[in-house]
N, C-alpha and C positions, 0 to 999 in steps of 0.2 A: 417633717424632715426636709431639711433644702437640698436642693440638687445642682453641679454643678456641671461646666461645659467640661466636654474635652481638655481643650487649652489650660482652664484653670487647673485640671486634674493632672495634666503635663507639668506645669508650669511649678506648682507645689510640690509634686512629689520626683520628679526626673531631672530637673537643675541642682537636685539638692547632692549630688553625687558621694552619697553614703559610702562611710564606711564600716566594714564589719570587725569587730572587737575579736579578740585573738582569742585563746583559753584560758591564760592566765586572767585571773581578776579578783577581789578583795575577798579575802576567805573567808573574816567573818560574818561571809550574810551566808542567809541559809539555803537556798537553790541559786541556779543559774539557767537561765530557757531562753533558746534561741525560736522561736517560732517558725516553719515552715513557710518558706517563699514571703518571708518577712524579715527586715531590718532589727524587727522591736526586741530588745533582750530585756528581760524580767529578773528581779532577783527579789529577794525577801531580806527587810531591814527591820529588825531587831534591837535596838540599845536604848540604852538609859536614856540619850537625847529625844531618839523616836518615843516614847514612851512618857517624856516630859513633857510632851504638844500638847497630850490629852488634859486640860483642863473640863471640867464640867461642861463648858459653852462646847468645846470645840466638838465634845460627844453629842449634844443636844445636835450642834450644826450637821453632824455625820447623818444622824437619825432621822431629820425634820427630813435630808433627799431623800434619804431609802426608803421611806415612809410615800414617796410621791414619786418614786421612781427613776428619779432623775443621777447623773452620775455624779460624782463630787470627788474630785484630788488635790492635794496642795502641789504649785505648781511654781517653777523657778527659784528665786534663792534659797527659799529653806530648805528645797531638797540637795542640792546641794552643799549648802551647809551641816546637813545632817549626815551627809556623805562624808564629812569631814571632821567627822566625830566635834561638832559644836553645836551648841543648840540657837535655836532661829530668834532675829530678836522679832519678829515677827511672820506670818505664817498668808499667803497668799490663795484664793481658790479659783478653779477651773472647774467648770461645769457643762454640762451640753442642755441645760435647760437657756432658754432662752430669757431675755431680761423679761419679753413680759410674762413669760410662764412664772420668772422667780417670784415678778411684783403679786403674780396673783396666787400663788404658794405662801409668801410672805404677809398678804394682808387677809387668807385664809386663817392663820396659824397665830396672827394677830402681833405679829412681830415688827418692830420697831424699824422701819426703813429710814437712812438719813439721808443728807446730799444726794443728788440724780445726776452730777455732773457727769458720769461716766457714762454714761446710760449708754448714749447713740455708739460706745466703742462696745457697748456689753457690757458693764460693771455697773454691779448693784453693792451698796454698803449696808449695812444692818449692822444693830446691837442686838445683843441679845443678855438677859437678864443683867441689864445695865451695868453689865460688867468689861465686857468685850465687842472690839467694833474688830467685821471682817469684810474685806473686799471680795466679792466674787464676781466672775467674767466668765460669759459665755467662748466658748471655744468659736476661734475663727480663721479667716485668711484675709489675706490683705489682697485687695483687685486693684488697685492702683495704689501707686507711690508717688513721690513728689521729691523724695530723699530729704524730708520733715514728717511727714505727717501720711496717715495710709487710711486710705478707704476701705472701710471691712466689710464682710458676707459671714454669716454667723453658719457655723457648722457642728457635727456630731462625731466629726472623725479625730480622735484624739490625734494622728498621726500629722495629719492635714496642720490644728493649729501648733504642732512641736515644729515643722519645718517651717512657719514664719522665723524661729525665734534665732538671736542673733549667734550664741555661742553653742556648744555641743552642751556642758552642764547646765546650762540654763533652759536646756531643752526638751528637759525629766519633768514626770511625774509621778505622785507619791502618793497612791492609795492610802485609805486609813486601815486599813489592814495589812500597811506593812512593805506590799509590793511597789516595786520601784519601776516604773515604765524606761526604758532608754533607747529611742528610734536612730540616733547618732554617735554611739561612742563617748558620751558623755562619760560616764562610770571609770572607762578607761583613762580617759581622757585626766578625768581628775587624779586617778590611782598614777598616771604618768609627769602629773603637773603640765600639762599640755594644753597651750589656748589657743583652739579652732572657732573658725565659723564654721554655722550648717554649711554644708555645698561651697560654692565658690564665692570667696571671700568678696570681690569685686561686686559678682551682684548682692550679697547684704549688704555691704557699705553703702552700695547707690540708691538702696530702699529708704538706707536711716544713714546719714554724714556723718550722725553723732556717735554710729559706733565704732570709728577711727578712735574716740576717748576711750569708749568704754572696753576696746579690747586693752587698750594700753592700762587700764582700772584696772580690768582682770586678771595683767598678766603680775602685776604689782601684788595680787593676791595671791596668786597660784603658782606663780613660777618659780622653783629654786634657783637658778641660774639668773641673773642681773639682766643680760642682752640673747639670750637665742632664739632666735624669733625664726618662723618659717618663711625664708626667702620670700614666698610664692605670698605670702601674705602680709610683706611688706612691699611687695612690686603692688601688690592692691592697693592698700593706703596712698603709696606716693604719687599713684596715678589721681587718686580722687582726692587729695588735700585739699582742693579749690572747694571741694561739696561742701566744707568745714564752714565757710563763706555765708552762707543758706542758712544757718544754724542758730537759733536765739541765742544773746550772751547768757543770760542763763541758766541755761541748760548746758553749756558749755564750761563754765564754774561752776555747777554741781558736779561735773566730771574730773576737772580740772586740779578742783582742789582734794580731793581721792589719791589723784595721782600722787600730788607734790605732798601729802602726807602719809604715802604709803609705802611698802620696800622698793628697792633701786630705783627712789626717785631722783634721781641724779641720772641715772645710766636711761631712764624710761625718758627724761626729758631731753636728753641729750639723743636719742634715737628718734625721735620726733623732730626736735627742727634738725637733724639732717634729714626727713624726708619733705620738708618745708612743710610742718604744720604751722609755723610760728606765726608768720603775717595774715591766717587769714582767723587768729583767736584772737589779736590786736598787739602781738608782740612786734617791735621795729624790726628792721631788717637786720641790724648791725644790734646782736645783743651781746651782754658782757659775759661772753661764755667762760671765760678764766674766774672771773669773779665767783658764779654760778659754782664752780667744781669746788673752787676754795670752801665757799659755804657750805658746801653740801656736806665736806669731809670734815669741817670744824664744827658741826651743829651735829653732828652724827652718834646720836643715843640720847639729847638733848630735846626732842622730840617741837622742833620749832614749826609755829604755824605756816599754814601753807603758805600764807602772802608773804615769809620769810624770806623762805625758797625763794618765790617768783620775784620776787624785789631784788633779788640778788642778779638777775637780767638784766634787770633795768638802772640806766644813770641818774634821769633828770626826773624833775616832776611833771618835767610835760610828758614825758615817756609814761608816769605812772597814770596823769589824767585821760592820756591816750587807751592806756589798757584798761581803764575804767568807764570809760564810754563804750564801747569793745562788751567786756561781760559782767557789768552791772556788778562790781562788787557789794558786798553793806557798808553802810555807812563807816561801821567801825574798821573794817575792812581796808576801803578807804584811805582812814586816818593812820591805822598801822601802816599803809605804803609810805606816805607822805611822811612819816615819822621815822620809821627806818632811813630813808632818803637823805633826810636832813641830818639826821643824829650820827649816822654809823661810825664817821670817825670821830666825834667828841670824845675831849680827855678832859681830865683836869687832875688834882691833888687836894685831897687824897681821891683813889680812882675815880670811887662815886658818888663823890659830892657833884658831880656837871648833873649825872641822872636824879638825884634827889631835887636839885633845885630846879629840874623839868617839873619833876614829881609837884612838887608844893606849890609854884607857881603854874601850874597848868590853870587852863581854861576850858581841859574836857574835864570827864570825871578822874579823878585822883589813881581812884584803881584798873580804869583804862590804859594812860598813861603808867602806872607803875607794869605793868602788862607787856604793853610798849618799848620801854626800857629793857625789862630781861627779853624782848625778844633782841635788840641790839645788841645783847652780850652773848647772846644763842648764836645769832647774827656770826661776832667775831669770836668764838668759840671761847670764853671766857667764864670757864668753867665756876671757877672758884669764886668770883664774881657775882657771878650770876644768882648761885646761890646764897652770899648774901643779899643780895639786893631780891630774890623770891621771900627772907627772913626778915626782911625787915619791916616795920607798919610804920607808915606813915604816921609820923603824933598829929593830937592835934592843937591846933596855931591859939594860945590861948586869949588872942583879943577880936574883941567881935564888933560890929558895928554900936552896938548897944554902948560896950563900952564907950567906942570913942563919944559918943552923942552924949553922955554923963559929963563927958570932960568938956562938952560946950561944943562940939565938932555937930555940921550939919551934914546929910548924905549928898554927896557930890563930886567932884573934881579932887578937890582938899582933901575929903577925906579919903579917898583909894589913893592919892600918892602917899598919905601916912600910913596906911594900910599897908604896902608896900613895901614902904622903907622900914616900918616893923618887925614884917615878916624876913626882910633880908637881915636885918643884924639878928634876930632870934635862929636864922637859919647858922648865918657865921659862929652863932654860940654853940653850935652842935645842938640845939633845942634846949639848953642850958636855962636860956631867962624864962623868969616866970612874968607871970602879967605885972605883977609890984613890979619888978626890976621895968619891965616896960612903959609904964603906965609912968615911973618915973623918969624914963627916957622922952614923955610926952613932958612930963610938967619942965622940963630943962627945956624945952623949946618956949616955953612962955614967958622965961628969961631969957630968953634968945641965946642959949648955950646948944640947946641942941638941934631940931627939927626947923 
């Protein structure tokens, strides 16, 4: 067992300035235990979701610690998720065996270890009956920060690694027996829709920048109310926006895009750059926040991608280049900026012949671009629109190189401007002509009538 200083034992568990859970709380669990000159309240979870965890592996995984004495809980989102009567799409573990007590428990029992990336933070991956991969982490505290990245001391005191952690529900645990560990109000916390940090919001934020996102992620999960945010924990954030700077892009677009596709993302983005998070995720200073509110309310049930949203900030393509060097979007990612950008006001008659003849003449993939497109009508709230244009498939173009090369055309220049002009009168016909009708539109060119 490791042992720590003074300081660290200060430092862990007296910054974290707990609070204690009232009497009310969720009735359908089956005890409530407040412990003696202790924070930890206990209850017993019981339901069909808890009860759905248990796959064959996850009982083997229970059995392989008890069998070796070691502890074992599932720890952070699923317990909360299960808190919330939803079942986990995956399941996380906590342990106070150490990585190498687990490697050599694991290569005792003859069990399938993968990747070791996690090692030196305490995570060990395993399959087991090549069915199931589980992460498990040794319990610890963080001894230095950097506000990126934390130096860890591996430990035994469940309590110790729950006050690392960044919010009160994320900072449970969940025996396989049911009992629910909660050293912070979390429990409450969820039953009141309420998003805290452990202890004092200012020192988590300045452990990790990135959880300036991730509270505004959680509160898009859990919060009924659009904007109520606790004063004291927005005076945190706006003091440390600059931390945000620090921060890879990302990891800062895996947050990111959470937000801008989850509830009051409109109201959550809109309460961030008034506390100036915007310039330092790569947003300009001068963004189109009237635009931004339009889209939000025209797109709303419409379910548009996140880069919808955030495009709707931004004017220019250099604007969108700029936020693209900033937090790495993907490629496709990318091209949906660029695409919105250019496109949003295109009209034509009938409406969506302009988006069809993006569609056929593109030069990315067809079903990208058609993607694309309904998100421009997501975009301008275009309802009725849009849903044609999600109905409709693309035909396809019935002349191919083959052909023209029959008719004496060689691959080159010649032949993709006939290609071209093809495909635009087949498009004018509403995809009407057939390859005969086309193929005769080639031989009228060799009388020089037509091409």
């Amino acid at each position: 067992m490791r042992t720590f200083t003074l300081t660290q034992l200060f430092l862990a568990k007296q910054l974290l300035l707990p609070c204690y859970p009232g009497p009310s709380i969720l009735l359908r669990f089956k005890s409530y235990t407040i412990r003696d000159n202790s924070r930890l309240v206990t209850m017993k979870l019981d339901t069909p979701y808890f009860q759905g965890i248990f796959t064959p592996e996850v009982t083997s995984l229970s059995e392989l610690f008890n069998k070796h004495g070691y502890g074992l809980r599932i720890a952070g989102g699923a317990v909360r998720d299960l808190l919330m009567d939803k079942q986990p799409d995956d399941l996380d573990f906590a342990t106070t065996a150490t990585p190498s007590e687990m490697k050599k428990m694991f290569e005792a029992e003859r069990i399938r270890m993968l990747h070791r990336k996690g090692e030196a933070h305490g995570t060990i991956t395993i399959r087991l009956n090549d069915k199931q991969n589980f992460e498990i982490t040794t319990l610890r505290i963080d001894t230095t920060t950097d506000g990126r990245h934390a130096e860890v001391e591996f430990t035994t005191d469940w309590e110790l690694d729950a006050g690392r952690r960044d919010l009160t529900f994320n900072a449970m645990f969940l025996g396989l027996d049911g009992t629910v560990y909660d050293y912070f109000n979390g429990i409450e916390d969820l039953k009141n829709r309420s998003v805290r940090f452990v202890g004092d919001p200012a020192y988590r934020i300045k452990e990790d920048y990135l959880r300036i996102l991730r509270y505004f992620r959680f509160y898009g999960r859990i919060a009924i109310e659009p904007d109520k945010h606790d004063p004291l924990t927005l005076e945190a954030i706006k003091n440390n926006t600059e931390g945000l700077g620090k921060i890879s892009g990302e990891r800062l677009w895996t947050e990111l895009k959470k937000i801008l596709s989850g509830n009051y993302a409109k109201e959550i983005m809109l309460r961030m750059l008034d506390l100036g998070v915007g310039p330092f995720i790569g947003l300009p200073k001068e963004v189109n926040l009237e635009e931004f509110k339009d889209v939000c309310e025209k797109a709303l049930g419409l379910k548009p991608h996140s880069i919808t949203r955030l495009t709707a900030l931004l004017r220019t393509e250099d604007e969108v280049a700029t936020l693209h060097s900033r937090i790495k979007f993907s490629k496709y990612e990318r091209d949906l900026a660029f695409f919105i950008i250019n496109n949003k006001f295109i009209r034509g008659h009938p409406p969506l012949k302009p988006f069809i003849c993006l569609i056929m003449h593109t030069k990315s993939k067809v079903s990208d671009t058609h993607e694309w497109s309904c998100e421009v009508l997501k975009y301008r709230g275009e309802v009725t629109l849009l849903k044609e244009l999600q109905e409709w498939k693309p035909p396809k173009f019935p002349i191919t190189g083959h052909v023209l090369m029959e008719r004496g055309y060689k691959p080159g220049p010649k032949m993709t401007e006939i290609m071209t002009i093809l495909k635009n009168q087949w498009i004018e016909s509403n995809f009407k002509l057939t390859q005969e009708e086309l193929i005769d539109y080639i031989d009228k060119d060799a009388g020089g009538e037509g091409l």
